[in-house]
Steps between C-alpha positions, in 0.01 A plus 500: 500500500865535375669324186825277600704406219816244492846521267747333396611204774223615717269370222636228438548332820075626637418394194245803406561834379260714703219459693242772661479524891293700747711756623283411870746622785797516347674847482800458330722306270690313734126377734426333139831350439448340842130412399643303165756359747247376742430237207778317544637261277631663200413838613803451709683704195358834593697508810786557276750826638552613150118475362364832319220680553265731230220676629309622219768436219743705774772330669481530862567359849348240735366782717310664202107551552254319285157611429224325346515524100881465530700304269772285670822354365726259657844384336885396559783678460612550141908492421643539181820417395 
């Protein structure tokens, strides 16, 4: 089981925060990105080329390993000005 949690615009437009998903056959960040994809609909906004990734409150790639246990994060890009 793994913990997936939504912020900021990615939030708002699933409409939930976080949700908890078995980890099942998929190996790495970018297999589950593809898995929320597979959705459709509003999911749509994962495909996003500038979306961030945390693995365990640790910023990391698409092609980062998860494990069961881990503690997934999933938000935009943040500017400031």
């Amino acid at each position: 089981m793994i913990r997936v949690q939504y912020f900021a615009r990615y939030r708002e437009v699933l409409g939930i925060d976080g949700e908890q998903l078995q980890r099942a056959a998929l190996s790495n960040l970018e297999q589950l990105r593809e898995h929320l994809q597979s959705r459709g609909g509003v999911w749509q906004v994962l495909a996003e080329q500038n979306l961030m990734c945390a693995r365990n409150q640790e910023l990391c790639s698409l092609d980062t390993e998860i494990a069961d246990g881990d503690e997934i994060a999933f938000f935009p890009t943040v500017t400031g000005g």
